[in-house]
Biotite code that builds the C-alpha atoms (Angstrom):
import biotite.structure as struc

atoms = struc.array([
    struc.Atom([1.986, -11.121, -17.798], chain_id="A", res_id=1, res_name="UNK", atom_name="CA", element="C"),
    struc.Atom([1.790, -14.569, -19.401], chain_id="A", res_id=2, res_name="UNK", atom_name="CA", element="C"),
    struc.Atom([-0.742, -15.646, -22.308], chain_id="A", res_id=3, res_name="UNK", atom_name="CA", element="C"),
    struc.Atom([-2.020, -19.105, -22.020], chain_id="A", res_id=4, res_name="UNK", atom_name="CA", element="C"),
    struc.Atom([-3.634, -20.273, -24.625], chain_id="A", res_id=5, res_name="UNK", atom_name="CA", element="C"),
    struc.Atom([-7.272, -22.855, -24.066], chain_id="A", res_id=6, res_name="UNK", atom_name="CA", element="C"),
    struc.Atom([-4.608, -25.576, -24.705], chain_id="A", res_id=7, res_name="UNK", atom_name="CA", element="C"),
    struc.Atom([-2.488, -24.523, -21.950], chain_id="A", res_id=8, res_name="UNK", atom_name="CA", element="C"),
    struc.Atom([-4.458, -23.445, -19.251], chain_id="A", res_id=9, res_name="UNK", atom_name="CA", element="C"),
    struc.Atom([-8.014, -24.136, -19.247], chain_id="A", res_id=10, res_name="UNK", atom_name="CA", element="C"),
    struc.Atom([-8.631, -23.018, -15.825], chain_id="A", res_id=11, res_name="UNK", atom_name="CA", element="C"),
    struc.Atom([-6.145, -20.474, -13.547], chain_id="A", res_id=12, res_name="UNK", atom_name="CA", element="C"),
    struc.Atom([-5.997, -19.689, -10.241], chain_id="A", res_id=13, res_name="UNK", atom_name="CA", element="C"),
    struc.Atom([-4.883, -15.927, -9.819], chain_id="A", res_id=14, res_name="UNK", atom_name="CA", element="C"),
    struc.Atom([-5.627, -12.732, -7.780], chain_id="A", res_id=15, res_name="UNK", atom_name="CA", element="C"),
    struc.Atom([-6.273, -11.235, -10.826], chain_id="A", res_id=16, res_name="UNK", atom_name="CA", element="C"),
    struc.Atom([-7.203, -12.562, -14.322], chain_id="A", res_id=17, res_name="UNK", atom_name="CA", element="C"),
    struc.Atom([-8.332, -11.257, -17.652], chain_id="A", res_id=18, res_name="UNK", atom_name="CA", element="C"),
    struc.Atom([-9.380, -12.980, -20.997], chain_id="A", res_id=19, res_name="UNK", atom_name="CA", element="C"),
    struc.Atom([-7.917, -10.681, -23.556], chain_id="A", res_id=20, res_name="UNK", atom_name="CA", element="C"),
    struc.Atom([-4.061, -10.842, -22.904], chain_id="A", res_id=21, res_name="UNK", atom_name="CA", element="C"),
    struc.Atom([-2.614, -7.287, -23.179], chain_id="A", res_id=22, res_name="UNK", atom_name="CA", element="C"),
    struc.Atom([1.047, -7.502, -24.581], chain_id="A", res_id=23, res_name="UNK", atom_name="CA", element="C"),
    struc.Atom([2.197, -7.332, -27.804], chain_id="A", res_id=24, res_name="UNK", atom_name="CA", element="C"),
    struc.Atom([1.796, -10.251, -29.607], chain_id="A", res_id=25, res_name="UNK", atom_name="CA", element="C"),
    struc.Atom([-1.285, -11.258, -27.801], chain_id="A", res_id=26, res_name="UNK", atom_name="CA", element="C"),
    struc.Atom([-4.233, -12.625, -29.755], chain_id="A", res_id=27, res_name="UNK", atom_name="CA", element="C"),
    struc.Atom([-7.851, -12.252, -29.403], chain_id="A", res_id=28, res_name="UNK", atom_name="CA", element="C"),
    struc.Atom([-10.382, -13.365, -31.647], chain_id="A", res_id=29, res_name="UNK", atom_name="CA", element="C"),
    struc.Atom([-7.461, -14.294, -34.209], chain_id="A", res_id=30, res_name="UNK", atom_name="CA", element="C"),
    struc.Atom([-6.205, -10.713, -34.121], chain_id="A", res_id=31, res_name="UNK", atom_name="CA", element="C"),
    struc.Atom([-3.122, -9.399, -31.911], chain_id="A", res_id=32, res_name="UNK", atom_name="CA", element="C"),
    struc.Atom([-4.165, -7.035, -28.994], chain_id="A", res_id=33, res_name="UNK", atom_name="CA", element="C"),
    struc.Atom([-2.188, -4.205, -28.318], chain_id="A", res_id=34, res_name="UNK", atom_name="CA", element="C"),
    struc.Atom([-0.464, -3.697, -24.874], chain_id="A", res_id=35, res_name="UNK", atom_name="CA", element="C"),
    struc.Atom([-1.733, -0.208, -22.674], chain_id="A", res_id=36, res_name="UNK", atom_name="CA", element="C"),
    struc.Atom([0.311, 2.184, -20.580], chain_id="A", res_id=37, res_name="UNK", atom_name="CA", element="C"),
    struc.Atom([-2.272, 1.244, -17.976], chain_id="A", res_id=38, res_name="UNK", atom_name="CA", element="C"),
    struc.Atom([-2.069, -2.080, -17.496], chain_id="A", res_id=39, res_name="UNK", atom_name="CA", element="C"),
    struc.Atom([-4.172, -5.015, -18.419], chain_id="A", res_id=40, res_name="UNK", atom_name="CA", element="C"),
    struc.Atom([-7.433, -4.890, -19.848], chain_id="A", res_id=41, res_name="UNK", atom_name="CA", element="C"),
    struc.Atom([-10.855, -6.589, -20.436], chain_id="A", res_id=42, res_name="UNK", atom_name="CA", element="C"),
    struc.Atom([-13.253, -8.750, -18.462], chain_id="A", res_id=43, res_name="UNK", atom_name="CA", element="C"),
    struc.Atom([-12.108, -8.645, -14.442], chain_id="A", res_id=44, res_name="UNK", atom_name="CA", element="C"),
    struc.Atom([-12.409, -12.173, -12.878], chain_id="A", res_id=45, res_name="UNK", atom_name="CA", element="C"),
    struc.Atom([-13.735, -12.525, -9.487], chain_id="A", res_id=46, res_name="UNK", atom_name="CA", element="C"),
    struc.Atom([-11.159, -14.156, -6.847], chain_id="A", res_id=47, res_name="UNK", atom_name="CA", element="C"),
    struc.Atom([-13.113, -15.991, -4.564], chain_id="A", res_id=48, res_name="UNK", atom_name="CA", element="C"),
    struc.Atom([-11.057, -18.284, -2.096], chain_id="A", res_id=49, res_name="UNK", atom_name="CA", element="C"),
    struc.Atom([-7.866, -17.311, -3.859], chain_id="A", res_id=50, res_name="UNK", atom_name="CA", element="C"),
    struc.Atom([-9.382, -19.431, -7.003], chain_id="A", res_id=51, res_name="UNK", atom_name="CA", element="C"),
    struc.Atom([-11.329, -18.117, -10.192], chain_id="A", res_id=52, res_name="UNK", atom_name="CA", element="C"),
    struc.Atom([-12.205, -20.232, -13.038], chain_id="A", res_id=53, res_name="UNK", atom_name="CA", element="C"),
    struc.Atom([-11.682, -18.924, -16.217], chain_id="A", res_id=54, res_name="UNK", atom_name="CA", element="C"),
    struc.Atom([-13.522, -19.921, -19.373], chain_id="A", res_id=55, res_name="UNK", atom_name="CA", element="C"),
    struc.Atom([-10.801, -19.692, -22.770], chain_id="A", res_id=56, res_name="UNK", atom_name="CA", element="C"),
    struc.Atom([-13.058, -19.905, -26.204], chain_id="A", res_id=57, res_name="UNK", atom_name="CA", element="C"),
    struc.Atom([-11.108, -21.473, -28.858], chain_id="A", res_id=58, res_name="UNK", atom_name="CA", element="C"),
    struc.Atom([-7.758, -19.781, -30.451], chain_id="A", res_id=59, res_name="UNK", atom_name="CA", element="C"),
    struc.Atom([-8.292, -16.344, -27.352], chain_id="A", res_id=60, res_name="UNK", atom_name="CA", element="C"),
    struc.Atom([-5.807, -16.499, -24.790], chain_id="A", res_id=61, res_name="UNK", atom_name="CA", element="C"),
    struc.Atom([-5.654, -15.358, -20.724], chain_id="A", res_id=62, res_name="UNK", atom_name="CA", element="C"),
    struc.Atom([-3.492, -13.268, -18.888], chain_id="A", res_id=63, res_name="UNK", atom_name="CA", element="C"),
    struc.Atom([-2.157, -14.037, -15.264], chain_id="A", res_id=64, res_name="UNK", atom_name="CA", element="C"),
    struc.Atom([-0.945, -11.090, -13.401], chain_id="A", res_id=65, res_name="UNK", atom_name="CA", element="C"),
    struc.Atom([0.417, -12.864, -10.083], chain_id="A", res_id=66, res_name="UNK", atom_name="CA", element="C"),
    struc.Atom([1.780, -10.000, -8.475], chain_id="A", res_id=67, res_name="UNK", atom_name="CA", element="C"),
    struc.Atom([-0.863, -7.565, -9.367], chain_id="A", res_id=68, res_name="UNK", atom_name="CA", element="C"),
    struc.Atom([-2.486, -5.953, -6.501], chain_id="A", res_id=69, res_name="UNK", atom_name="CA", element="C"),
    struc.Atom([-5.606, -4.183, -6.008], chain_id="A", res_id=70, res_name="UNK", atom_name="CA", element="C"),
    struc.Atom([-6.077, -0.384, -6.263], chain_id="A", res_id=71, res_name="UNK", atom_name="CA", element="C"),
    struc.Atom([-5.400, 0.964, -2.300], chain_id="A", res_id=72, res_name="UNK", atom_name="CA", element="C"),
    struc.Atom([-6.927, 4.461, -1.533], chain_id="A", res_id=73, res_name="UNK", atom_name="CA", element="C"),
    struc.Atom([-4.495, 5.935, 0.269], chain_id="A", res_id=74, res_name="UNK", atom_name="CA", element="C"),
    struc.Atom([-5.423, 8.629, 2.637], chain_id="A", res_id=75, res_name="UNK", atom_name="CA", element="C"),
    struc.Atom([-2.436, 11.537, 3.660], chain_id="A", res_id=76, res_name="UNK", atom_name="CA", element="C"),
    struc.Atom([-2.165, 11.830, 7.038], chain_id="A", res_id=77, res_name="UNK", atom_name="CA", element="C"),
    struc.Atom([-0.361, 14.493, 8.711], chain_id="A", res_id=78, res_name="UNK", atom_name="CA", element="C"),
    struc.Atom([0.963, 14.014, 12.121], chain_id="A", res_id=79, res_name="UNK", atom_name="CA", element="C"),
    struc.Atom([1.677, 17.531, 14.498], chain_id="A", res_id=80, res_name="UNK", atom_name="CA", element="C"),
    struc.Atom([3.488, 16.953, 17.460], chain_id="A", res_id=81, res_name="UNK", atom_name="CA", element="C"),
    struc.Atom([4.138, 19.303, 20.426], chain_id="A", res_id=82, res_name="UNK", atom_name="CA", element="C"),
    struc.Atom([7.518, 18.396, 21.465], chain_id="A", res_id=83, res_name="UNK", atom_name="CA", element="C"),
    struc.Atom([10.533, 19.621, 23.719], chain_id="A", res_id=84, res_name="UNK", atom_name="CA", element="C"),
    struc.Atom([13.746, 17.790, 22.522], chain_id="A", res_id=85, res_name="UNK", atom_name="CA", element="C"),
    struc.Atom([17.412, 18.158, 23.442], chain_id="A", res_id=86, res_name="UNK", atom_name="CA", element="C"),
    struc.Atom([19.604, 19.108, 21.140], chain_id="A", res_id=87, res_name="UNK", atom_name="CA", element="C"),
    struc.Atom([20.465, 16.022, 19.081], chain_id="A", res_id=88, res_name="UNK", atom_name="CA", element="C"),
    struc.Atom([17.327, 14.555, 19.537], chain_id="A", res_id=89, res_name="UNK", atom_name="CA", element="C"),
    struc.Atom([15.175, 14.002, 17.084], chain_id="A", res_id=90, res_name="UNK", atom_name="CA", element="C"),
    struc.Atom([11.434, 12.708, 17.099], chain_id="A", res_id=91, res_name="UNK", atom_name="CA", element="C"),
    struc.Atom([10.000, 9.657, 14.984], chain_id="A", res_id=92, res_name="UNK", atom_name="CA", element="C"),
    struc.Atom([6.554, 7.877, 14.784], chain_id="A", res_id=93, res_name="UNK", atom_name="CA", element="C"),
    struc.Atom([6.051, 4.447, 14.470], chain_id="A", res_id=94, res_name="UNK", atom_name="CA", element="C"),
    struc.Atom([2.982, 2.141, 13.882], chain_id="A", res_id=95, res_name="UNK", atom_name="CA", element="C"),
    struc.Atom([1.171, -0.550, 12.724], chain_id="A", res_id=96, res_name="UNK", atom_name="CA", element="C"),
    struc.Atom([1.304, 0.534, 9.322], chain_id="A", res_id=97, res_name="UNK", atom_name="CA", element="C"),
    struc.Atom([4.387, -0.735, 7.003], chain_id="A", res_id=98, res_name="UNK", atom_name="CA", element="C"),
    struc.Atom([4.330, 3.270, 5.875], chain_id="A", res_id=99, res_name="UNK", atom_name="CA", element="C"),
    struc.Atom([4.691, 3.947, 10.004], chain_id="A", res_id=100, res_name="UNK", atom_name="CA", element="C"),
    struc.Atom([8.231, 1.271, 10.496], chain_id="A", res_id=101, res_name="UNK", atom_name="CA", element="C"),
    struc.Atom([5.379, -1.945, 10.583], chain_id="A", res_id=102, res_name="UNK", atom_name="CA", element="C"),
    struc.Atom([5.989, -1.676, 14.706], chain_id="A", res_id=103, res_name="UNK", atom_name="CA", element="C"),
    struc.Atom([9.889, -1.438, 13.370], chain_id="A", res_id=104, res_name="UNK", atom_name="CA", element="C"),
    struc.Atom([11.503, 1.409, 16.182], chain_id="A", res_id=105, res_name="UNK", atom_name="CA", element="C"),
    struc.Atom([14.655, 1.086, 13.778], chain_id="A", res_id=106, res_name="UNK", atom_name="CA", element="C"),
    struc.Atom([12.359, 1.829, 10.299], chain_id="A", res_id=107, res_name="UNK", atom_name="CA", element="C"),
    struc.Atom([9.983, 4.518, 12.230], chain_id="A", res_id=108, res_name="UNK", atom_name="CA", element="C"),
    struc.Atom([9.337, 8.051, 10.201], chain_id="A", res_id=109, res_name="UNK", atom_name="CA", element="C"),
    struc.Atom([11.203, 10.820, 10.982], chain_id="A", res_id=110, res_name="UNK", atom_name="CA", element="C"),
    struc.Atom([9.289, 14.444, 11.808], chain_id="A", res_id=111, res_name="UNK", atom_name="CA", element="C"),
    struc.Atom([10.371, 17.509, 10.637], chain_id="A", res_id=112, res_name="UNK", atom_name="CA", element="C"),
    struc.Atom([11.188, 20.386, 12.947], chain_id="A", res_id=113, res_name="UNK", atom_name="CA", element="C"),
    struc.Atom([9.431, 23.341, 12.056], chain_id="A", res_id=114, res_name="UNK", atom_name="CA", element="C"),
    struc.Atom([11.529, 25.518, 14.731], chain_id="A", res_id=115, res_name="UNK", atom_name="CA", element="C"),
    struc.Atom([9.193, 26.376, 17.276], chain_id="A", res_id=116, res_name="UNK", atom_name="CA", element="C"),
    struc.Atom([8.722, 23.272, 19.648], chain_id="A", res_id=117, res_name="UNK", atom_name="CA", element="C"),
    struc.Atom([6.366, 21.532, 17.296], chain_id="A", res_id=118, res_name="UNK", atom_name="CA", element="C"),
    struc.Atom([6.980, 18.738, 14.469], chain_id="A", res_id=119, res_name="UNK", atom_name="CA", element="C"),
    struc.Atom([5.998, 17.734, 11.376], chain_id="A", res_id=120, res_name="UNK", atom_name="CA", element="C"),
    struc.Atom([5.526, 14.389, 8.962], chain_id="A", res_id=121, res_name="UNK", atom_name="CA", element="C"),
    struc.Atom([2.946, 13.646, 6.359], chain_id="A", res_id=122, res_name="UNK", atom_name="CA", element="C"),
    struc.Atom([2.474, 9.506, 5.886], chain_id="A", res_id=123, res_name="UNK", atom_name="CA", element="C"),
    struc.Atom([0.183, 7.907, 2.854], chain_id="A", res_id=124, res_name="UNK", atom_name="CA", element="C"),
    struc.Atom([-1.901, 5.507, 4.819], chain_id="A", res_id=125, res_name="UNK", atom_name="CA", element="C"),
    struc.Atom([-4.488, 2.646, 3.726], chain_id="A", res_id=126, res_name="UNK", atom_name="CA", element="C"),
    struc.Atom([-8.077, 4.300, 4.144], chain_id="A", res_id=127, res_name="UNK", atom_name="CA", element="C"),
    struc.Atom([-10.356, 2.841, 6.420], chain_id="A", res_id=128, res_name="UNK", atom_name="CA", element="C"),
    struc.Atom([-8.111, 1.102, 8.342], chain_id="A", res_id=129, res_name="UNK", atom_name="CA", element="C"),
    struc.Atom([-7.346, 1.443, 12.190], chain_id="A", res_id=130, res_name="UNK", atom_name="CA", element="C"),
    struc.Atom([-3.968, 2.774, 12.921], chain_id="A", res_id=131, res_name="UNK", atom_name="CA", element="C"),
    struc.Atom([-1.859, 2.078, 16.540], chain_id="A", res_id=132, res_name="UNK", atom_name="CA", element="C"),
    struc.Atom([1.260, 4.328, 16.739], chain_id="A", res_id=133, res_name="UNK", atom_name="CA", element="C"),
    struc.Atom([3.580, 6.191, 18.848], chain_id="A", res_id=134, res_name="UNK", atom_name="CA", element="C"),
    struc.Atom([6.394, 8.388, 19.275], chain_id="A", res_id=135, res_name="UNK", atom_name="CA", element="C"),
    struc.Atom([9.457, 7.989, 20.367], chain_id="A", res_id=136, res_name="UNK", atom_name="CA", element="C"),
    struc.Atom([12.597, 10.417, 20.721], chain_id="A", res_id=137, res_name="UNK", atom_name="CA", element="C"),
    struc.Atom([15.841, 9.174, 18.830], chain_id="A", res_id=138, res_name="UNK", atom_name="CA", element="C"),
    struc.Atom([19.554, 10.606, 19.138], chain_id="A", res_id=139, res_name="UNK", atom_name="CA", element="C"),
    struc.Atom([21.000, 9.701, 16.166], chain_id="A", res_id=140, res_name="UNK", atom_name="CA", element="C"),
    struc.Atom([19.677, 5.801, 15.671], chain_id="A", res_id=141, res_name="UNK", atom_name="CA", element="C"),
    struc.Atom([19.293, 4.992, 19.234], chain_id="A", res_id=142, res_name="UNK", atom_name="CA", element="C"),
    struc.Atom([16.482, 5.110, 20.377], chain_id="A", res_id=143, res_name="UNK", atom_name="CA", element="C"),
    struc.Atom([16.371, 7.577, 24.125], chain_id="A", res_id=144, res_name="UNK", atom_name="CA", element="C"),
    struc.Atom([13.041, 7.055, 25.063], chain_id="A", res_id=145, res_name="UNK", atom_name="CA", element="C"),
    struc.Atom([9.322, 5.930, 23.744], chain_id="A", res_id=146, res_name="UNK", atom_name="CA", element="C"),
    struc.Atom([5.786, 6.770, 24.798], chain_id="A", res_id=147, res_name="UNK", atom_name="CA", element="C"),
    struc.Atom([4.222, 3.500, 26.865], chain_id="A", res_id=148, res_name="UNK", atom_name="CA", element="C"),
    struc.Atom([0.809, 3.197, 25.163], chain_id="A", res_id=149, res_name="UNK", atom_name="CA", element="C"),
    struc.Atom([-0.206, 3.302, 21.923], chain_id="A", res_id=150, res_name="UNK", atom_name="CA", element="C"),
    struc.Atom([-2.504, 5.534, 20.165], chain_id="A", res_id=151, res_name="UNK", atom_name="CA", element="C"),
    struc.Atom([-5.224, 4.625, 17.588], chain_id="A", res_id=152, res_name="UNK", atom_name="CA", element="C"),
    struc.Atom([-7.719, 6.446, 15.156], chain_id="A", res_id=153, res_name="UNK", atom_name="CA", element="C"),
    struc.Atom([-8.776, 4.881, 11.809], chain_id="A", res_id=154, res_name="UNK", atom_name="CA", element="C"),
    struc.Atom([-8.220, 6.628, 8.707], chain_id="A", res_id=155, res_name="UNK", atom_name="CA", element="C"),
    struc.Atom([-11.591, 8.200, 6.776], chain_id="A", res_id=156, res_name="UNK", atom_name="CA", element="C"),
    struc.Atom([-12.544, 6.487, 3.318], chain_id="A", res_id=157, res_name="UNK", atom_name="CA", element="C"),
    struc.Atom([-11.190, 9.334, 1.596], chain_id="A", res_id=158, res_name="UNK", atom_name="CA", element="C"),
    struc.Atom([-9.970, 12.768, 1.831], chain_id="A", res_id=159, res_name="UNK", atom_name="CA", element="C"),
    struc.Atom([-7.046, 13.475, 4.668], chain_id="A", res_id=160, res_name="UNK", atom_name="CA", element="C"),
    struc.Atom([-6.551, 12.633, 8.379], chain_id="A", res_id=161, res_name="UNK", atom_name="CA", element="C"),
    struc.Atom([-4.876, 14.758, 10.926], chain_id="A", res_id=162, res_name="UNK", atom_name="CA", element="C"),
    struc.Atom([-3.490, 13.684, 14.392], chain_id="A", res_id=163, res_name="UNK", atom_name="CA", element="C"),
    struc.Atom([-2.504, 16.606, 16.857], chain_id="A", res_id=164, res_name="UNK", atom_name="CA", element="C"),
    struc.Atom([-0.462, 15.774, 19.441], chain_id="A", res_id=165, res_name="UNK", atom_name="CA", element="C"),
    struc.Atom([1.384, 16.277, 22.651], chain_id="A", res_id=166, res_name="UNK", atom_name="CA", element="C"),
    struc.Atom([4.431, 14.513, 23.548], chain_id="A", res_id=167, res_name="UNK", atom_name="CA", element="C"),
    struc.Atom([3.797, 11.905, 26.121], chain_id="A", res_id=168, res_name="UNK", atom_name="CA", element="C"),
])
């Protein structure tokens, strides 16, 4: 985080924004403001537009957190797959989702076997958002064959997700 003081920066433009700077040696109302383990805190500026205006009374300061991101909910999804694989083979899932390879066959998610013709992976997804994956068989990092279509369920709110499968 950087303070700016009303001198500095009268108005910021910032996905996130907060008019009590939270670092040591940060001053508020002519007193320093002590830094938290979680983060920034005070008054949370609305980003509309990818602008917010913010107000600096005289001798308070602002904090800009550019990289700061908003809380995700992320929802574990498990994925069981029904599979009969070579030896050597082993099966992967890819998607949409940067947790899922982003689309990437090279950066999909590995399943565990769990021995009996069926496999296993658990993946942290964004909640309510629609998912488009696949499998695909791999021996070693080439990839031997893929399914053709895609499919697609959107993860809950909250709580979990489970997709039972088939291969192809």
């Amino acid at each position: 985080m950087t303070p700016f003081s009303n001198k500095q920066a009268p108005e910021a433009s910032s996905p996130t924004a907060t008019p009590r700077a939270t670092r040591p040696g940060a001053i508020e109302d002519g007193r320093a403001v002590a830094a938290t383990t979680t983060g920034c805190t005070g008054t949370k500026i609305t980003v509309s537009g990818g602008q917010a205006t913010v107000t600096i009374p005289a001798n308070n300061a602002v904090a800009i957190h550019v990289n700061a991101k908003a809380d995700i909910t992320k929802i574990a999804t498990t994925f069981n797959v029904t599979a009969d694989l070579e030896s050597g083979q082993t099966l992967h899932v890819v998607g949409n989702i940067p947790a899922l390879g982003g689309g990437s066959t090279a950066n999909s998610v590995a399943l565990t076997a769990n021995g009996d013709g069926t496999y296993k992976t658990i993946a942290e997804l964004p909640a309510s958002t629609a998912v488009s994956y696949k499998y695909l068989i791999k021996n070693g990092a080439t990839v031997v064959e893929q399914e053709a279509a895609n499919r697609t369920f959107t993860t809950p709110a909250n709580g979990t997700h489970t997709s039972n499968d088939t291969w192809k």
